[in-house]
MIMI-199626 format. One record per atom (N, C-alpha, C): residue number from 1; residue in three letters; atom name; x, y, z. Coordinates in pm, whole numbers, m for minus. Layout:
MIMI-199626
atom nr:NUM	rest:ALA	atom:CA	east:X	north:Y	up:Z
...
This chain:
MIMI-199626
atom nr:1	rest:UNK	atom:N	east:9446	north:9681	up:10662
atom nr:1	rest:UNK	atom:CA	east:9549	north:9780	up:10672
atom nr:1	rest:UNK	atom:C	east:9565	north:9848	up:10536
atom nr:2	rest:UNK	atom:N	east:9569	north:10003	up:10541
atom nr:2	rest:UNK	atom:CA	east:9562	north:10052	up:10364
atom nr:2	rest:UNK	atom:C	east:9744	north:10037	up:10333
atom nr:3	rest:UNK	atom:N	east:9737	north:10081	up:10266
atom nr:3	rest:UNK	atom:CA	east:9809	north:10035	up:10141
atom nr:3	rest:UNK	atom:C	east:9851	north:10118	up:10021
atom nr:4	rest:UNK	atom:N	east:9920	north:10229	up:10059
atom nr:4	rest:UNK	atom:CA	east:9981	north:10327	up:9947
atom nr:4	rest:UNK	atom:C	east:9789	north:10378	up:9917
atom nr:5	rest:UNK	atom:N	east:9773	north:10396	up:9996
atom nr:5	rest:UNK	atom:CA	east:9639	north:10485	up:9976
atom nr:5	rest:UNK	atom:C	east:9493	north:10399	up:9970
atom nr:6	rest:UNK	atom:N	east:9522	north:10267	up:9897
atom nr:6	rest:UNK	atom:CA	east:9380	north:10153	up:9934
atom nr:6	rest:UNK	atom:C	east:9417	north:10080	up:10005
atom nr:7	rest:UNK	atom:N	east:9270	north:10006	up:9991
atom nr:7	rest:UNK	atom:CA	east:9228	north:9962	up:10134
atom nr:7	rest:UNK	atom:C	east:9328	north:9831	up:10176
atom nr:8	rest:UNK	atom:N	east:9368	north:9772	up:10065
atom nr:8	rest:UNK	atom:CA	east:9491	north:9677	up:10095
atom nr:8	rest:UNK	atom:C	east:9586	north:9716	up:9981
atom nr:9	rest:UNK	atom:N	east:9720	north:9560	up:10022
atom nr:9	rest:UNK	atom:CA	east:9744	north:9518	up:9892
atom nr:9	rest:UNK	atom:C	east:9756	north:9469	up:9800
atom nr:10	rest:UNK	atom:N	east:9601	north:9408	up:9783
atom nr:10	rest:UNK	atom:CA	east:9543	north:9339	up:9679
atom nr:10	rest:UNK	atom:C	east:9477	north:9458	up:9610
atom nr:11	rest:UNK	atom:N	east:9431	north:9544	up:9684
atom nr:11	rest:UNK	atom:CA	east:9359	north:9620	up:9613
atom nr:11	rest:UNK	atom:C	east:9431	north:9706	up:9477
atom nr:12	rest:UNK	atom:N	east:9539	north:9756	up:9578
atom nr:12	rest:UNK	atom:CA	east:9644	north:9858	up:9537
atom nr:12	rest:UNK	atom:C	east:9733	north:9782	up:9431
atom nr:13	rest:UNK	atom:N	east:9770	north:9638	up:9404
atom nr:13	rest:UNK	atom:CA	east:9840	north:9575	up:9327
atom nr:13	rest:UNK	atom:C	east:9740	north:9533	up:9211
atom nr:14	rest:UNK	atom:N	east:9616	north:9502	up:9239
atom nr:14	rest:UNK	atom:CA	east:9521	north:9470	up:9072
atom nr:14	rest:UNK	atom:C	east:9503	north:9610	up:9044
atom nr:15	rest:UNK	atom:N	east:9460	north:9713	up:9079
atom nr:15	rest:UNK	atom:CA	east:9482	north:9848	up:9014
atom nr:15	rest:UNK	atom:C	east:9590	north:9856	up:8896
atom nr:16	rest:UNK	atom:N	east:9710	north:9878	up:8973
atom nr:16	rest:UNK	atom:CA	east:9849	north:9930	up:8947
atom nr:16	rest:UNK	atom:C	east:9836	north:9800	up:8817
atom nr:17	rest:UNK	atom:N	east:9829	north:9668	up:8864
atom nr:17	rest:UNK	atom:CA	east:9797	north:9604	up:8699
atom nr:17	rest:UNK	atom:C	east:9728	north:9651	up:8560
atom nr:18	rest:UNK	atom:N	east:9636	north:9724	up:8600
atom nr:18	rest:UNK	atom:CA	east:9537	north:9708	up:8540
atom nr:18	rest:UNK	atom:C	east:9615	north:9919	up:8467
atom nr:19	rest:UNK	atom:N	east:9638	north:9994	up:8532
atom nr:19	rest:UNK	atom:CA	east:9676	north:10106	up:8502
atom nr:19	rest:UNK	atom:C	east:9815	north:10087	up:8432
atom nr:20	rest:UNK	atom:N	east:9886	north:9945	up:8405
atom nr:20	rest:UNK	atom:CA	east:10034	north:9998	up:8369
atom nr:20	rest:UNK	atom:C	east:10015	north:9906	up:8222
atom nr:21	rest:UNK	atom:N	east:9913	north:9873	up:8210
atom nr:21	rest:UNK	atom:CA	east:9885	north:9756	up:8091
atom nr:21	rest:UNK	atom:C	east:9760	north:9873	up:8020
atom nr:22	rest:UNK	atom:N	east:9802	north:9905	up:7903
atom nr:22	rest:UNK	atom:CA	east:9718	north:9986	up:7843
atom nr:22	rest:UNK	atom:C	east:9582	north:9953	up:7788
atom nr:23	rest:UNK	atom:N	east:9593	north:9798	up:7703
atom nr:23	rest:UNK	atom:CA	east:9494	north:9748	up:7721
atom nr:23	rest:UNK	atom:C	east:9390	north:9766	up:7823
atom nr:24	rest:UNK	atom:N	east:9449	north:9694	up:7921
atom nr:24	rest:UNK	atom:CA	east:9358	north:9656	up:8040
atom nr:24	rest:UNK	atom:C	east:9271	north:9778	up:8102
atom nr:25	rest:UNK	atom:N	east:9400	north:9896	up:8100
atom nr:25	rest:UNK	atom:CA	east:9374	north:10008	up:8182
atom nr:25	rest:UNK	atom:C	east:9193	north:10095	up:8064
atom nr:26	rest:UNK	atom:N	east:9238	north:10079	up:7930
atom nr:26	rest:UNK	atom:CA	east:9122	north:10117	up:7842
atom nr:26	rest:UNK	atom:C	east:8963	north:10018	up:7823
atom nr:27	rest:UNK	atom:N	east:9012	north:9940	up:7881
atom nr:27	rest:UNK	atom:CA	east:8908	north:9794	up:7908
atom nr:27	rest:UNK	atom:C	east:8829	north:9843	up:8021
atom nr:28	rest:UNK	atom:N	east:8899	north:9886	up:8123
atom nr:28	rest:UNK	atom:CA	east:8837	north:9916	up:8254
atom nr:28	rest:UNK	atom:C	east:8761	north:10016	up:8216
atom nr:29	rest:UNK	atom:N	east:8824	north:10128	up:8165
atom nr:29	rest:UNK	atom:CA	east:8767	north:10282	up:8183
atom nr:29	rest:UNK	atom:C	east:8664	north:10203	up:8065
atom nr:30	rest:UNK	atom:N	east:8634	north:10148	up:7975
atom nr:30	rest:UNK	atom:CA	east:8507	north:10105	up:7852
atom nr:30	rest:UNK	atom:C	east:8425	north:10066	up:7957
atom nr:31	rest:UNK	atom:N	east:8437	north:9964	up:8070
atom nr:31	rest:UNK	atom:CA	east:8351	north:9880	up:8135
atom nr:31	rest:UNK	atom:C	east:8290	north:9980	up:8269
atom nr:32	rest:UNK	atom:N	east:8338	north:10072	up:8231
atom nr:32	rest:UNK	atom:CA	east:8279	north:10232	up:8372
atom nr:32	rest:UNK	atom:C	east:8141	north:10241	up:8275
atom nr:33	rest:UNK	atom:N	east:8140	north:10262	up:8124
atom nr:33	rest:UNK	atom:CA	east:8027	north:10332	up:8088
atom nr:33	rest:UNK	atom:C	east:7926	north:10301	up:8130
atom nr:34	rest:UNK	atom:N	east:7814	north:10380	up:8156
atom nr:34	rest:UNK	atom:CA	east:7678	north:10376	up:8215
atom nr:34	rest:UNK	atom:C	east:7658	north:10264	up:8287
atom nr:35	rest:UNK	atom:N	east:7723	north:10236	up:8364
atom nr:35	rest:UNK	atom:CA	east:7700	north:10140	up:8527
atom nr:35	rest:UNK	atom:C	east:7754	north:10278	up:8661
atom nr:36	rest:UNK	atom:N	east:7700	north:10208	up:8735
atom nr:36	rest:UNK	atom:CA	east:7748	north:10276	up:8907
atom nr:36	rest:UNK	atom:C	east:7839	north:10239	up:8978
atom nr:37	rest:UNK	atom:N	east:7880	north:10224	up:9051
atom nr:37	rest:UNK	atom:CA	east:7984	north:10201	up:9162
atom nr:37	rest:UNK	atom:C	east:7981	north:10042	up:9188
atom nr:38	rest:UNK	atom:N	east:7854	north:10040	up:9198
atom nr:38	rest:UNK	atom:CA	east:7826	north:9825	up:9247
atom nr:38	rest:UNK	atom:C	east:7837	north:9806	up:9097
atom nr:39	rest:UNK	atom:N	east:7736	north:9824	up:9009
atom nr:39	rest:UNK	atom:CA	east:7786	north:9762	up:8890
atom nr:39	rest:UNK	atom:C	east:7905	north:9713	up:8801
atom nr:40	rest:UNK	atom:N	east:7984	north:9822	up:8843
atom nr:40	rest:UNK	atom:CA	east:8110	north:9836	up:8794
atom nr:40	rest:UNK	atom:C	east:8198	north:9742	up:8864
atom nr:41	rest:UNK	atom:N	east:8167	north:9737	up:9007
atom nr:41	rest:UNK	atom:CA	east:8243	north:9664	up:9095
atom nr:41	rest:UNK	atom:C	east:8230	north:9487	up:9052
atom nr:42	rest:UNK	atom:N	east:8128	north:9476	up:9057
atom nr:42	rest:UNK	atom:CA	east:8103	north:9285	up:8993
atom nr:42	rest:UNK	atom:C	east:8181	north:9321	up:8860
atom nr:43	rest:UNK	atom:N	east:8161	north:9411	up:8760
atom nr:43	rest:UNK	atom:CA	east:8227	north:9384	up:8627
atom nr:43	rest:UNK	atom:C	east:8363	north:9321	up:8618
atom nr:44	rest:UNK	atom:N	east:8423	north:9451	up:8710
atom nr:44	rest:UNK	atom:CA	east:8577	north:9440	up:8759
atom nr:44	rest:UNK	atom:C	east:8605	north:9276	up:8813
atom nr:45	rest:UNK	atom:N	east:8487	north:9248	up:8902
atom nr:45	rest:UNK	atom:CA	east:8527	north:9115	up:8988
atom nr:45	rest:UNK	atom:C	east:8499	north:9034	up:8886
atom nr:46	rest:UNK	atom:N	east:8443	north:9025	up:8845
atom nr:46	rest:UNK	atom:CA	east:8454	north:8866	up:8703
atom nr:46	rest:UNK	atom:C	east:8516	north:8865	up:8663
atom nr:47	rest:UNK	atom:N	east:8600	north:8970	up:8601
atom nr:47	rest:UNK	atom:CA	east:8683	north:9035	up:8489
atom nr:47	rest:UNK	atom:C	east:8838	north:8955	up:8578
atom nr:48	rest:UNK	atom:N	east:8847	north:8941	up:8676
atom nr:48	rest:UNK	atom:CA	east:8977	north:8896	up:8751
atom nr:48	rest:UNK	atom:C	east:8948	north:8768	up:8761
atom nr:49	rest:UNK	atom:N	east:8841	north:8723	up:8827
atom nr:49	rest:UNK	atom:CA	east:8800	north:8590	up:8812
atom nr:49	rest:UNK	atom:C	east:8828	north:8551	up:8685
atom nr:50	rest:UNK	atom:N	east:8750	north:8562	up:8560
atom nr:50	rest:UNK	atom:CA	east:8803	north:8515	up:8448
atom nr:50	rest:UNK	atom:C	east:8935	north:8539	up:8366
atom nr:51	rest:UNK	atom:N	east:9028	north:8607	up:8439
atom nr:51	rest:UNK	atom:CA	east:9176	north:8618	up:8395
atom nr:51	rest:UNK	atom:C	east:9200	north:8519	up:8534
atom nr:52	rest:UNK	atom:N	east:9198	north:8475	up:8633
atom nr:52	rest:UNK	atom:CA	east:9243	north:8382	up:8691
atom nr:52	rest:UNK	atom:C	east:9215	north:8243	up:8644
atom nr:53	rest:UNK	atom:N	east:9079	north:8207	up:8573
atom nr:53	rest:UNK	atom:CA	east:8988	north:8076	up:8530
atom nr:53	rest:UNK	atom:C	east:9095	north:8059	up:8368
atom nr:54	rest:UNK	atom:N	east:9136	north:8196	up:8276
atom nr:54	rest:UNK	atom:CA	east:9251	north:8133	up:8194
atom nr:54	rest:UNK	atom:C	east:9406	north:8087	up:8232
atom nr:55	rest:UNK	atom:N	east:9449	north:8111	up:8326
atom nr:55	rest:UNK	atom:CA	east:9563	north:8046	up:8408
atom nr:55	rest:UNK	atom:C	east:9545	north:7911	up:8383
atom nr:56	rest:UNK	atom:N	east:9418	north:7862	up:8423
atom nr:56	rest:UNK	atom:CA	east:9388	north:7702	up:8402
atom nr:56	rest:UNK	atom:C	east:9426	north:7665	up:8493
atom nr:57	rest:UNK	atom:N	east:9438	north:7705	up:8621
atom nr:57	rest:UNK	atom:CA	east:9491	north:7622	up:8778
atom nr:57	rest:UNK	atom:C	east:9354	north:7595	up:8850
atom nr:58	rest:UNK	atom:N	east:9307	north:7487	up:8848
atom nr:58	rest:UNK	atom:CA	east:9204	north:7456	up:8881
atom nr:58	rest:UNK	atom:C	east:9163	north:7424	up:9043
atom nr:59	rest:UNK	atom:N	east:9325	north:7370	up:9069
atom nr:59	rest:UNK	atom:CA	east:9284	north:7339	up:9239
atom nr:59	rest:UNK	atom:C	east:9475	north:7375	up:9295
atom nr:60	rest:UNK	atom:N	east:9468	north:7354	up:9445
atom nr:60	rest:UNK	atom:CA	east:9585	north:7349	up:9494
atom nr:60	rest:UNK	atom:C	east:9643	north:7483	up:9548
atom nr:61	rest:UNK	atom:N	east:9737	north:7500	up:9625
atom nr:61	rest:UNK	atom:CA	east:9822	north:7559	up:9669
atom nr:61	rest:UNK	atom:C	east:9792	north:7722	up:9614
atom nr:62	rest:UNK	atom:N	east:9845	north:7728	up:9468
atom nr:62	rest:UNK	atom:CA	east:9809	north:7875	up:9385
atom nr:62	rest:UNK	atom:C	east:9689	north:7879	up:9373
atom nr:63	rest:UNK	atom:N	east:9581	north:7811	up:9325
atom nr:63	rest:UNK	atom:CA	east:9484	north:7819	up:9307
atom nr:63	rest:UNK	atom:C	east:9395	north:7894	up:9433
atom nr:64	rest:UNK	atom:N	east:9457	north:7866	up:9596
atom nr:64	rest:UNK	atom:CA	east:9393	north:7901	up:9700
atom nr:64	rest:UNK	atom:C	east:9423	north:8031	up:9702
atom nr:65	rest:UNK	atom:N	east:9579	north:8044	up:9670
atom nr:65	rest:UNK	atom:CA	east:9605	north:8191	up:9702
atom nr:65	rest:UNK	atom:C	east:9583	north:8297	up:9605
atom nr:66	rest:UNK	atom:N	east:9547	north:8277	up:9483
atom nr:66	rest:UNK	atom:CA	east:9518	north:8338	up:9443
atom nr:66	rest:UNK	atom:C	east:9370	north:8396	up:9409
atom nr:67	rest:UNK	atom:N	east:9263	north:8270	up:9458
atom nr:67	rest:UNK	atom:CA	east:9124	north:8294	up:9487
atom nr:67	rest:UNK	atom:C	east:9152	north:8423	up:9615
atom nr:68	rest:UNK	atom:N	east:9167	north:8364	up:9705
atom nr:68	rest:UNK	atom:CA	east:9193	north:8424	up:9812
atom nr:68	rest:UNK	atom:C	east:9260	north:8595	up:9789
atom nr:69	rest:UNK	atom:N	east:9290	north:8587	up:9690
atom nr:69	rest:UNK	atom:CA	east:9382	north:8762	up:9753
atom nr:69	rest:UNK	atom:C	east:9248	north:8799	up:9635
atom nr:70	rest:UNK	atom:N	east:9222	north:8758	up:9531
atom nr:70	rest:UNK	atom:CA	east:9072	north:8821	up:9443
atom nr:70	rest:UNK	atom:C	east:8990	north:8864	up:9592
atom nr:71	rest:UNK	atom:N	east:8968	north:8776	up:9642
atom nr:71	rest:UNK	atom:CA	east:8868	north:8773	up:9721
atom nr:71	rest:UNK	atom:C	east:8885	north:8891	up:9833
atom nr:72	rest:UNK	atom:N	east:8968	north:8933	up:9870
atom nr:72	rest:UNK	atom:CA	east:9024	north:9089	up:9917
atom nr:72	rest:UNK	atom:C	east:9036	north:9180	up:9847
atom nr:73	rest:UNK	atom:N	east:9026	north:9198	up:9736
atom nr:73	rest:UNK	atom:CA	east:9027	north:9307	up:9657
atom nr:73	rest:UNK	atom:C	east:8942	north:9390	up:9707
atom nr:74	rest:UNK	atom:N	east:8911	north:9526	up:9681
atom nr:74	rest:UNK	atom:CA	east:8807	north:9606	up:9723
atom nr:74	rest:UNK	atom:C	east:8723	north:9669	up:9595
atom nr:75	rest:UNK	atom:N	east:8672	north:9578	up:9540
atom nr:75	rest:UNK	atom:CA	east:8620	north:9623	up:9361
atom nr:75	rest:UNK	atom:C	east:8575	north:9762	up:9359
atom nr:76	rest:UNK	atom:N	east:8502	north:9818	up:9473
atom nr:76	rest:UNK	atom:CA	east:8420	north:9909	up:9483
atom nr:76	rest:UNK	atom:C	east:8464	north:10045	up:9448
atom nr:77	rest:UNK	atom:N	east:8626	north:10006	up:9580
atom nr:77	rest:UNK	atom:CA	east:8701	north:10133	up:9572
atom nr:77	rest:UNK	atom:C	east:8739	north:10149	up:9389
atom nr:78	rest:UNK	atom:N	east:8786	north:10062	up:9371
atom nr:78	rest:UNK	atom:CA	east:8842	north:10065	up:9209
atom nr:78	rest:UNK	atom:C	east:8715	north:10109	up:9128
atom nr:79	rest:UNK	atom:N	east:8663	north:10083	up:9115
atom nr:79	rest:UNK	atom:CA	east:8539	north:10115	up:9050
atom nr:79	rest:UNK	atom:C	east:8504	north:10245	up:9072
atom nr:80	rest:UNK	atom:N	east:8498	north:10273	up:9214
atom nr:80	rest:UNK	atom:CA	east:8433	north:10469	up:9215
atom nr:80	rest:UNK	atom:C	east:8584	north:10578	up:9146
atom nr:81	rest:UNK	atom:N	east:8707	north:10453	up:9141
atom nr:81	rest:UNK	atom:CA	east:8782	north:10562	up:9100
atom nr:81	rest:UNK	atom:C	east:8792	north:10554	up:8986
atom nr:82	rest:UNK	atom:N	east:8733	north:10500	up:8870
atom nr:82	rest:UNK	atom:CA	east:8741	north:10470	up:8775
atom nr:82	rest:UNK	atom:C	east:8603	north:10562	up:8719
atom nr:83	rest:UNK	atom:N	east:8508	north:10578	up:8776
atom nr:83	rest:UNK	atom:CA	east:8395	north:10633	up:8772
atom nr:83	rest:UNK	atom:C	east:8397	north:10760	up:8803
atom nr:84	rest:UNK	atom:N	east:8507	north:10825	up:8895
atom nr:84	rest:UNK	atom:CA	east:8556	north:10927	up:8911
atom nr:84	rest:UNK	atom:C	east:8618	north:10956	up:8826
atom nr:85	rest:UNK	atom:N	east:8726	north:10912	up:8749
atom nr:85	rest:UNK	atom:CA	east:8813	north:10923	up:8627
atom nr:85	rest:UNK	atom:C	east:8723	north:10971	up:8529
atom nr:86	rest:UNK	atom:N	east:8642	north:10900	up:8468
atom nr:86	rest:UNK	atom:CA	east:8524	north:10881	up:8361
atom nr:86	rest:UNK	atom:C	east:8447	north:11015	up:8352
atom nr:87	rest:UNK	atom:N	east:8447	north:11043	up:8482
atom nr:87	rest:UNK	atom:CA	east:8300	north:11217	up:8490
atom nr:87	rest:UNK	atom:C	east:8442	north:11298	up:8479
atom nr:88	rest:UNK	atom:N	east:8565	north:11311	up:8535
atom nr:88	rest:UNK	atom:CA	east:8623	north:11399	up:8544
atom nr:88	rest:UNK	atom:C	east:8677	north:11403	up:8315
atom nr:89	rest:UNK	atom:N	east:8722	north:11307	up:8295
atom nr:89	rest:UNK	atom:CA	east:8762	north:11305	up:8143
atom nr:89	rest:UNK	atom:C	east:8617	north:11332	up:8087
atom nr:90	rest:UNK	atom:N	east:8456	north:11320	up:8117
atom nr:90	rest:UNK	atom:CA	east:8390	north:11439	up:8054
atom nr:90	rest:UNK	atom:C	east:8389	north:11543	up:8058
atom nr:91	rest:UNK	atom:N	east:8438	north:11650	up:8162
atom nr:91	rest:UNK	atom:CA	east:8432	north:11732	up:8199
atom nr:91	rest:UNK	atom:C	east:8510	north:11831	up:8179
atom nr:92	rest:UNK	atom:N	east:8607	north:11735	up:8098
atom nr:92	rest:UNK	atom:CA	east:8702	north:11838	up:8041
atom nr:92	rest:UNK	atom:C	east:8719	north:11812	up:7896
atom nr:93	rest:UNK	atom:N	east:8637	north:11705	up:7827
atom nr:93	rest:UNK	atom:CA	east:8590	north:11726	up:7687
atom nr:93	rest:UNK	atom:C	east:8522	north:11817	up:7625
């Protein structure tokens, strides 16, 4: 079911993380350079995986649910819009 415009709301909530944290949001747009849509998409997906693996919750209850909603994310979509972002901010350099 979409979701304020993606495809869920896992999708639409690690975005909105990732865009309201400046860091993160300049991390992403660095990790667009010269990859594609799939490339970008695994980057993104480790990149959550390993901010979930420093939590340090190894098993249990959170640990399921929060594998679990990673695991719905839609990296792809995030990624082509990020890749979209990226050609459009050349394009007006």
């Amino acid at each position: 079911m979409k979701y304020n415009g993606w495809t869920n709301w896992e999708t639409w909530n690690f975005k909105l993380w990732i865009e309201t944290d400046e860091g993160s949001y300049h991390k992403a747009l660095n990790m667009a350079n010269g990859k594609n849509g799939y490339q970008l998409s695994l980057a993104l997906e480790n990149w959550a995986y390993d901010m979930f693996d420093e939590l340090g919750v190894e098993s249990g209850f959170f640990a399921d649910v929060c594998k679990t909603s990673i695991s719905e994310i839609n990296f792809y979509e995030i990624a082509e819009s990020y890749l979209l972002e990226t050609e459009e901010g050349e394009a007006t350099s």
